[in-house]
TORVEXMAR-429185 format. One line per 8 residues: number of its first residue (from 1); their letters; for each residue x, y, z of C-alpha. Coordinates in steps of 0.05 Angstrom, whole numbers. Layout:
BEGIN
NUM = a = X Y Z | ... $
//
This chain:
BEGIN
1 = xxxxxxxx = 576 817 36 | 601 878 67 | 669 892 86 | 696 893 160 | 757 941 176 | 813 898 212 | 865 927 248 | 915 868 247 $
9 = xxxxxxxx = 920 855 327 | 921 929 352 | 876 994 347 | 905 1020 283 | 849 1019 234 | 853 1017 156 | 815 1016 99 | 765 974 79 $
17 = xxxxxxxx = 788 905 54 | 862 922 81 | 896 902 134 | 973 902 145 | 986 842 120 | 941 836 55 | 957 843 -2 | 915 884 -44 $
25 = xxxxxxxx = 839 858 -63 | 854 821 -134 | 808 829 -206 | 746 786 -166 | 745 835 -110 | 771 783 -58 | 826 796 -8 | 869 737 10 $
33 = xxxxxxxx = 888 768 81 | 902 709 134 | 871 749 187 | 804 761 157 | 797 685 133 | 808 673 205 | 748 728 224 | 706 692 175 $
41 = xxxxxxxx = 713 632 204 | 699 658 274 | 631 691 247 | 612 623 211 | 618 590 278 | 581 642 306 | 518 640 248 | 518 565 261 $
49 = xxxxxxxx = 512 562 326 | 447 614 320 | 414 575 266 | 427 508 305 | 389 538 369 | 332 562 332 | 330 506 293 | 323 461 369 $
57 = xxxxxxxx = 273 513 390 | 229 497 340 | 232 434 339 | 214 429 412 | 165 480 406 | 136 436 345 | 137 372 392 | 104 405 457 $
65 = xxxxxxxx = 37 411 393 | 46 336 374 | 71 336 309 | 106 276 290 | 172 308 259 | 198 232 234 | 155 254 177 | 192 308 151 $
73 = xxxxxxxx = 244 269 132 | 199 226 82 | 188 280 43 | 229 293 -13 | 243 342 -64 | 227 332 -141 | 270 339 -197 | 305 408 -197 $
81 = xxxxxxxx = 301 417 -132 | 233 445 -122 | 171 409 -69 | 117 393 -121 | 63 441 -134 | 106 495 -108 | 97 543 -168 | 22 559 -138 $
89 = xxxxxxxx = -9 583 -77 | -41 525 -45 | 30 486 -52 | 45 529 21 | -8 494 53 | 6 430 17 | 76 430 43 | 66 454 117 $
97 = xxxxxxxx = 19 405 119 | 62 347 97 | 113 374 141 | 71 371 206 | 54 303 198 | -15 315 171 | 12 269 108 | -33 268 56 $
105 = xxxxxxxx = -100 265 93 | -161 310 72 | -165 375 116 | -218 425 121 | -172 475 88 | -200 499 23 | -142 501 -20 | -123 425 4 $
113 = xxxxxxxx = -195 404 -23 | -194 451 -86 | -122 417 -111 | -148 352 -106 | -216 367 -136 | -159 389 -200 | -124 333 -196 | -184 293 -211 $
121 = xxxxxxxx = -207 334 -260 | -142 331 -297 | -143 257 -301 | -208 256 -321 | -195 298 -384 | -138 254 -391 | -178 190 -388 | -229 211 -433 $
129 = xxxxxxxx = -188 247 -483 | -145 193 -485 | -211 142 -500 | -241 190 -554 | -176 189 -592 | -142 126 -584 | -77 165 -560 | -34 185 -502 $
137 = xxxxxxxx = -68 136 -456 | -54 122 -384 | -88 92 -321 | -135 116 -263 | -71 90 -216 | -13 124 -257 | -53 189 -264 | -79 188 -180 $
145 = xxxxxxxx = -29 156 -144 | 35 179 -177 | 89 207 -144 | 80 269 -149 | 2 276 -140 | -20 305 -69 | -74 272 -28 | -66 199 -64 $
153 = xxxxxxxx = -118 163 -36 | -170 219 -41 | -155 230 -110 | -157 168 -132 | -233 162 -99 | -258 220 -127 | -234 206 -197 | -263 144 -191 $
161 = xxxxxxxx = -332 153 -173 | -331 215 -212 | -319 168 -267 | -369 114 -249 | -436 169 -246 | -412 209 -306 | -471 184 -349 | -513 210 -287 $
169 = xxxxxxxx = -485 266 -287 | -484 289 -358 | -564 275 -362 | -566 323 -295 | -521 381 -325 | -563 379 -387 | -633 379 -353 | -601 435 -307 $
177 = xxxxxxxx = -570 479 -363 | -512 475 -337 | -487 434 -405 | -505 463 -473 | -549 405 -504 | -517 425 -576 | -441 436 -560 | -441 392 -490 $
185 = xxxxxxxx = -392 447 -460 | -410 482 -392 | -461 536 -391 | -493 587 -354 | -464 603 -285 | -407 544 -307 | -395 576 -371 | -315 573 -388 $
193 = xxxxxxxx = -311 518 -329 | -267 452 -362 | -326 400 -366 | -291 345 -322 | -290 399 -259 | -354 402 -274 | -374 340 -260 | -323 327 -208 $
201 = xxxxxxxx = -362 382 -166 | -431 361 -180 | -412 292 -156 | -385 320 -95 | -454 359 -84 | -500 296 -108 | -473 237 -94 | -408 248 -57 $
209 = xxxxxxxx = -417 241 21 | -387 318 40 | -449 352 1 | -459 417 -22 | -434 447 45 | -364 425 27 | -369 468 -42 | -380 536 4 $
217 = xxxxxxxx = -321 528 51 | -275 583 51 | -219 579 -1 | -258 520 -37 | -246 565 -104 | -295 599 -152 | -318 548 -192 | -346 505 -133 $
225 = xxxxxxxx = -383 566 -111 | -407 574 -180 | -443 504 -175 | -461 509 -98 | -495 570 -133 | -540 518 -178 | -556 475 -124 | -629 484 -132 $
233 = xxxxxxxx = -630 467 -208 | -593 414 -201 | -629 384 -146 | -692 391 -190 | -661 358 -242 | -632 298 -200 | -700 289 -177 | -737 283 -237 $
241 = xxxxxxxx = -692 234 -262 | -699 185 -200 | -773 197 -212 | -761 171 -283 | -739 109 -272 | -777 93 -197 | -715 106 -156 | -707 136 -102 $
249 = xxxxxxxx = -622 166 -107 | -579 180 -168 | -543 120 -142 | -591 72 -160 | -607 110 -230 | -537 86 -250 | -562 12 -250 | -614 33 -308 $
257 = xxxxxxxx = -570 58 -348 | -500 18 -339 | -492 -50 -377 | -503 -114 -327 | -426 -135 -329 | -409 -65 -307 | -460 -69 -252 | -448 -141 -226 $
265 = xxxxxxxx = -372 -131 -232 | -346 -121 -155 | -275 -149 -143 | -282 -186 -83 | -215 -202 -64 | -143 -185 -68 | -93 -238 -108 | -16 -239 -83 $
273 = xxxxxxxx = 40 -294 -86 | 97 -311 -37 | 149 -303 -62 | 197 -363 -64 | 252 -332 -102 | 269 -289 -38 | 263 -331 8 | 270 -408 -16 $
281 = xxxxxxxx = 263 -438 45 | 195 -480 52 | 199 -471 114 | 197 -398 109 | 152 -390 58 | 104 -430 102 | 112 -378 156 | 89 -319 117 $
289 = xxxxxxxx = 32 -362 92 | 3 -363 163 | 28 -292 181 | -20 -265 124 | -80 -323 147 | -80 -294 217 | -60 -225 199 | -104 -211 143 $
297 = xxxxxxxx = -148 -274 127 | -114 -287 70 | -130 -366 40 | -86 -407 -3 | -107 -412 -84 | -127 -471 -104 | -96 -472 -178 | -27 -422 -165 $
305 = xxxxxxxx = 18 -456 -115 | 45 -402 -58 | -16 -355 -86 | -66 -332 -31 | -127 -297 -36 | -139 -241 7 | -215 -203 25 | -213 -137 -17 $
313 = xxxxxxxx = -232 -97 57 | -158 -109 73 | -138 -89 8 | -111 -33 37 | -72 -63 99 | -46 -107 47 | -21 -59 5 | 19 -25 67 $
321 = xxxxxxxx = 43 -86 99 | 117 -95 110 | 115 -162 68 | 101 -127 11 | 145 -70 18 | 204 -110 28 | 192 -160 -40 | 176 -228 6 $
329 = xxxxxxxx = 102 -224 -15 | 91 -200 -94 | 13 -162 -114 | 3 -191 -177 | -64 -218 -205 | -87 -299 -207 | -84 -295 -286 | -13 -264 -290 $
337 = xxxxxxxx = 16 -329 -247 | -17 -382 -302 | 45 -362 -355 | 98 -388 -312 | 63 -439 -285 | 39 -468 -357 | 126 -467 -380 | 139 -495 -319 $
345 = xxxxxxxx = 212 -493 -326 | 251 -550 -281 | 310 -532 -233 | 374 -517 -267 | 339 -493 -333 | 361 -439 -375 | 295 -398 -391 | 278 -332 -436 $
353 = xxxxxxxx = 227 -275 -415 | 220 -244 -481 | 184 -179 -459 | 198 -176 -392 | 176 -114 -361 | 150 -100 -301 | 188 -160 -276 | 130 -202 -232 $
361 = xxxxxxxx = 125 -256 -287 | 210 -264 -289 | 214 -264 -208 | 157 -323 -211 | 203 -360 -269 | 272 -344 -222 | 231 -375 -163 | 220 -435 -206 $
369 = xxxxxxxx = 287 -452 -241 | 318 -442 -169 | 391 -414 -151 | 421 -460 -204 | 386 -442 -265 | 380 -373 -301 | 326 -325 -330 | 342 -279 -395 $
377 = xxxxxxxx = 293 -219 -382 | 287 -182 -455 | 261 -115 -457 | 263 -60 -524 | 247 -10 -479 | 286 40 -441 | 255 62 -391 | 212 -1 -384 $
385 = xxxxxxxx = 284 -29 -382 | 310 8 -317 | 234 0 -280 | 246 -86 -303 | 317 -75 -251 | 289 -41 -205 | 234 -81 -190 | 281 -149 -196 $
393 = xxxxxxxx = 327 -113 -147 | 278 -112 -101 | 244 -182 -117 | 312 -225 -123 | 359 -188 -82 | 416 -136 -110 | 461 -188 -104 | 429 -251 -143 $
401 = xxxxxxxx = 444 -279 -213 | 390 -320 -227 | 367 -255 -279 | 410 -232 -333 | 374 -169 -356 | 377 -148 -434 | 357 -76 -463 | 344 -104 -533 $
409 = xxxxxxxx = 286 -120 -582 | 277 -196 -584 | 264 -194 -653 | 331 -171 -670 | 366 -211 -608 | 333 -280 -647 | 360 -262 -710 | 427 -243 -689 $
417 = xxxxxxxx = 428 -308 -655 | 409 -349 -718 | 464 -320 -757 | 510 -335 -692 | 531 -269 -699 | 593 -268 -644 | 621 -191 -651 | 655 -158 -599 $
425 = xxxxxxxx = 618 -149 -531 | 591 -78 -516 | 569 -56 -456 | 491 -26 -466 | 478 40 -441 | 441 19 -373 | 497 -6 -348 | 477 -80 -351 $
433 = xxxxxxxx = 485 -147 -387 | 508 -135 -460 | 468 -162 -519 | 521 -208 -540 | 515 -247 -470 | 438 -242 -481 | 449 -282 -547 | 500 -331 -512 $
441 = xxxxxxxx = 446 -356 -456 | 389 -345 -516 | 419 -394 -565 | 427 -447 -494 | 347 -426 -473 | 306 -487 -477 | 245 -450 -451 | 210 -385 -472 $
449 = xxxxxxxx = 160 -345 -450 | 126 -297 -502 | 78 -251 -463 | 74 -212 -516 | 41 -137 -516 | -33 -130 -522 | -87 -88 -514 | -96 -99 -443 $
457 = xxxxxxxx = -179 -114 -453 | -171 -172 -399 | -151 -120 -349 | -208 -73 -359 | -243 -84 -297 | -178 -72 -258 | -149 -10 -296 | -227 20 -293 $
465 = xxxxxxxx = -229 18 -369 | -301 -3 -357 | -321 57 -326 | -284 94 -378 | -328 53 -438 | -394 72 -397 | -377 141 -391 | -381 148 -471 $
473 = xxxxxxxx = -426 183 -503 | -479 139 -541 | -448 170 -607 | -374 152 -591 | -387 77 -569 | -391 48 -638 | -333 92 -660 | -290 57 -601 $
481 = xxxxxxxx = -307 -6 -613 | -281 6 -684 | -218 32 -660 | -201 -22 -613 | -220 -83 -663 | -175 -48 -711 | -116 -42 -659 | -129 -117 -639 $
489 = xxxxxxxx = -111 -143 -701 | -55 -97 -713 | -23 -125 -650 | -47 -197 -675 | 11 -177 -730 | 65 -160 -678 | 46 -222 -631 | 49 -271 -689 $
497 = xxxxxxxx = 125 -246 -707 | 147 -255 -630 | 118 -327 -630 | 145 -340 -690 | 225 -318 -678 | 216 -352 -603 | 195 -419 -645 | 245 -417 -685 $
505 = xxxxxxxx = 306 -423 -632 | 335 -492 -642 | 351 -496 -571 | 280 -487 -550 | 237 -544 -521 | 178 -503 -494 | 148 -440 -513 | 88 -408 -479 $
513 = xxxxxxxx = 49 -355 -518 | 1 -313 -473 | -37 -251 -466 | -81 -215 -419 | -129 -193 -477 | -202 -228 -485 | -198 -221 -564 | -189 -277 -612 $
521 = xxxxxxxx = -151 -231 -657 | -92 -240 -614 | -104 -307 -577 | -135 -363 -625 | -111 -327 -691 | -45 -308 -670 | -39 -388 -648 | -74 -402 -715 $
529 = xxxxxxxx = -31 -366 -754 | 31 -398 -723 | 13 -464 -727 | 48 -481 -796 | 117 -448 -768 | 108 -498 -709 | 93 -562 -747 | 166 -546 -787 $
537 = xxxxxxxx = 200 -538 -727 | 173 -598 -684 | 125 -565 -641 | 52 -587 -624 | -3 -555 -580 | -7 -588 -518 | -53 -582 -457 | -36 -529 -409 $
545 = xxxxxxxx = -63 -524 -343 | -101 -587 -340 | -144 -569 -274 | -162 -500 -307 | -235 -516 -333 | -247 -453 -381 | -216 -464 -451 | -219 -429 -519 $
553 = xxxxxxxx = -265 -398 -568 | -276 -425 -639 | -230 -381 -685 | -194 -386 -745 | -140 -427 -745 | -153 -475 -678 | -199 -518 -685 | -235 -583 -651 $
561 = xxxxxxxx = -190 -614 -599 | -133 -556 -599 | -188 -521 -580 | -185 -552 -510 | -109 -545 -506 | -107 -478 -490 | -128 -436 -428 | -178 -373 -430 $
569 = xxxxxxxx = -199 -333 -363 | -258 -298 -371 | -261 -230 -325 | -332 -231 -304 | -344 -311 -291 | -273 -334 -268 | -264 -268 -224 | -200 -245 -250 $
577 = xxxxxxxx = -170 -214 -304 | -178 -240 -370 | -119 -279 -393 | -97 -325 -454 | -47 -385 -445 | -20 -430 -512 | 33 -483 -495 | 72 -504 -553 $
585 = xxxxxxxx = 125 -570 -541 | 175 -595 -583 | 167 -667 -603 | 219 -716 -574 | 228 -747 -636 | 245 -683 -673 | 292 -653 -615 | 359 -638 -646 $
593 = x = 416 -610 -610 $
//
């Protein structure tokens, strides 16, 4: 910054950066002159008070146009300082919209639609990259409604539907030449386009409800005019397929060529559960009961106590009511509430979450040993580790105990525990319980909950895994099928080792081994397989869930009336994810202390 000339209190001048009672400027070029630290102060003040009056100007001047300026304080910067998507042009609009108020609706503006019409298209490629290899997978909701994806809801939709007509679509591009019938890579006027964009944009032209129209707008990018370009080919196309099979849309051509499970799979409500480890009280718990009955025609469960069931058109009230938000009232699916509820720990009890993360499972057990019992919640990994006390914050309160959080493998944590290895307590590097405490309140657990990690198959319908399998090729199918049958039984191997070490605890009175995968190679098998360890320790199988009417499949290893001791959810007849219970229980007269 330029220097002034000061003249020390009277009209003698000197030289730059002097006055009469400086001393001279030092190495950094600085002057340490009283006088002029008092002048800088005097032109701070000055530069304040400018920037604060402008600053009130605008912000009238932004009220007298209605914008709702609580919003801008919502938004927040991402890591290093920098508003996502600021690196590219359309980030200006993204962020004076966001600012206004104008959140993260759809506008008319062409660069709002072209980013979004990306972001689908990048979690597209993601999706089905991640299906053709077996690697680097990741949900619709993590890839469209993350944090730092613009437009949420409206790229969540497009990716999905996208998704749901891509074998539709492919059969178009290829009649249209817009897809190379050899290589399946864009051609003619989409040539060099990434394949997913492609579709996204002939959706939006086909099938979506803006139309082609929405593909001319200005600022809508190059490759959408490059399609609103083949609008007549691919109109040809789409109607000589719907003449094909007797239709009269592309929408009902889907139906002819989708399996009957993917077709007839519509989730028709919305699953959540009070939660009683927040708020104890019955009365309480009774009162947001009828708040969500009047509110949003929610109905109690009839197998999960405190669970309600809740129309999926106020699905999305539901997700944005204050309940939710503030931990009272827990989303989690019917299937995921049948673990805890098959342990059924009693007040007071000392209980074990061997892989505890996200958390919903260890708030349900917390609500059901009460304030006087406690919950060990085990996790290996890191960051899973930090997400588990976040979410238990929230669920139990920042000041409860009724959770004693672990980073640790369980594996490791049993066997330290049989050996009664005692060495000194450390500290682990989240900051929370240390693993020696973990193996104190382990070797006193007399219930455990393995809910172990799977393949996830019972959650297909959910994740949209199914419209991932239907938008396979014909040639990859088989190759898919292959890979997941061979992953299933590698996690059998892992599953059967947790079940195992939580067996083997001699404090242990009641283990529950469950799963939200529909294959036998880690339900009945892994149970099979474990049977022998849990004859020599004392355990049986024994009926869980006695009202549940759907039990398990013949498989190796369980047989005739164990068979009807443990619990199976099927995701197309039951209506909710598919899920696996196994209760073991330690004979009384084998119970040692």
């Amino acid at each position: 910054r330029p220097m002034k000339k000061h003249g020390g209190g009277n009209n003698n001048t000197t030289k730059p950066g002097r006055s009469k009672n400086t001393k001279p400027l030092n190495s950094s070029g600085f002057g340490a002159s009283l006088s002029m630290k008092k002048d800088l102060k005097v032109i701070r003040k000055k530069n304040s008070r400018k920037k604060n009056t402008n600053s009130h100007s605008q912000s009238q001047s932004a009220s007298s146009l209605g914008f709702n300026q609580s919003r801008r304080t919502s938004f927040k910067p991402t890591k290093g300082g920098r508003r996502a998507g600021s690196g590219d042009p359309a980030s200006k609009t993204v962020a004076t919209t966001r600012e206004r108020g104008i959140g993260t609706r759809e506008t008319k503006n062409g660069a709002v639609d072209e980013r979004v019409r990306r972001q689908a298209c990048a979690a597209l490629t993601t999706l089905l990259n991640a299906d053709a290899t077996a690697k680097h997978g990741a949900s619709i909701k993590s890839l469209t409604l993350g944090e730092r994806v613009y437009a949420k809801r409206a790229t969540y939709a497009l990716t999905i539907e996208t998704l749901r007509y891509l074998p539709v679509l492919r059969i178009v591009a290829r009649e249209s030449g817009m897809v190379d019938v050899n290589t399946s890579s864009p051609a003619g006027c989409a040539e060099g386009m990434k394949p997913c964009l492609l579709y996204v944009l002939m959706y939006e032209m086909l099938i979506g409800p803006s139309g082609a129209d929405a593909l001319r707008l200005p600022g809508a990018g190059g490759a959408a005019r490059k399609v609103a370009s083949a609008e007549d080919d691919l109109r040809k196309a789409a109607d000589s397929l719907c003449e094909e099979h007797g239709v009269a849309h592309l929408r009902e051509v889907l139906g002819k060529l989708t399996s009957t499970a993917a077709r007839q799979h519509t989730r028709e409500s919305c699953f959540v559960r009070v939660n009683a480890a927040l708020t104890p009280q019955t009365a309480t718990t009774r009162k947001i009961c009828a708040k969500l009955a009047s509110e949003l025609d929610a109905k109690p469960d009839e197998h999960v106590p405190l669970g309600l069931v809740v129309p999926a058109s106020r699905a999305r009230e539901l997700a944005e009511h204050d309940l939710v938000a503030n931990g009272h009232v827990i989303l989690q699916g019917k299937s995921s509430c049948l673990a805890a509820l098959a342990l059924a720990p009693s007040p007071g009890e000392t209980v074990v979450d061997c892989c505890a993360a996200p958390g919903n499972k260890t708030s349900h057990l917390a609500a059901l040993v009460g304030s006087g019992g406690t919950v060990l919640a085990v996790e290996r990994d890191a960051s899973r580790h930090r997400m588990l006390r976040k979410r238990l914050a929230l669920l139990l309160g920042k000041t409860s105990n009724a959770v004693r959080c672990v980073q640790a493998d369980f594996l490791d944590l049993v066997a330290r525990a049989m050996n009664q290895n005692t060495s000194k307590k450390r500290k682990n590097h989240a900051g929370g319980t240390d693993a020696d405490d973990g193996i104190a309140t382990l070797c006193a657990a007399t219930s455990v909950l393995v809910d172990a990690p799977c393949s996830g198959s019972g959650t297909r319908n959910t994740r949209g895994d199914t419209l991932v399998a239907n938008a396979r090729d014909a040639d990859d199918a088989d190759a898919s099928e292959e890979r997941e049958v061979k992953r299933a039984a590698a996690l059998g191997r892992l599953q059967a080792k947790l079940l195992t070490a939580a067996l083997s605890l001699p404090s242990a009175r009641r283990v529950v081994y469950s799963t939200c995968s529909i294959y036998p190679a880690e339900n009945e098998e892994v149970v099979g397989a474990c049977m022998e360890h849990a004859k020599l320790h004392g355990f049986h199988l024994k009926r869980a869930l006695p009202s549940w009417p759907r039990r398990g499949l013949a498989s190796a290893g369980v047989t005739g009336v164990d068979l009807d001791r443990v619990v199976r959810v099927d995701p197309d007849a039951d209506g909710a994810d598919g899920f696996f219970v196994a209760l073991f229980e330690k004979s009384t007269s084998t119970r040692t202390s």
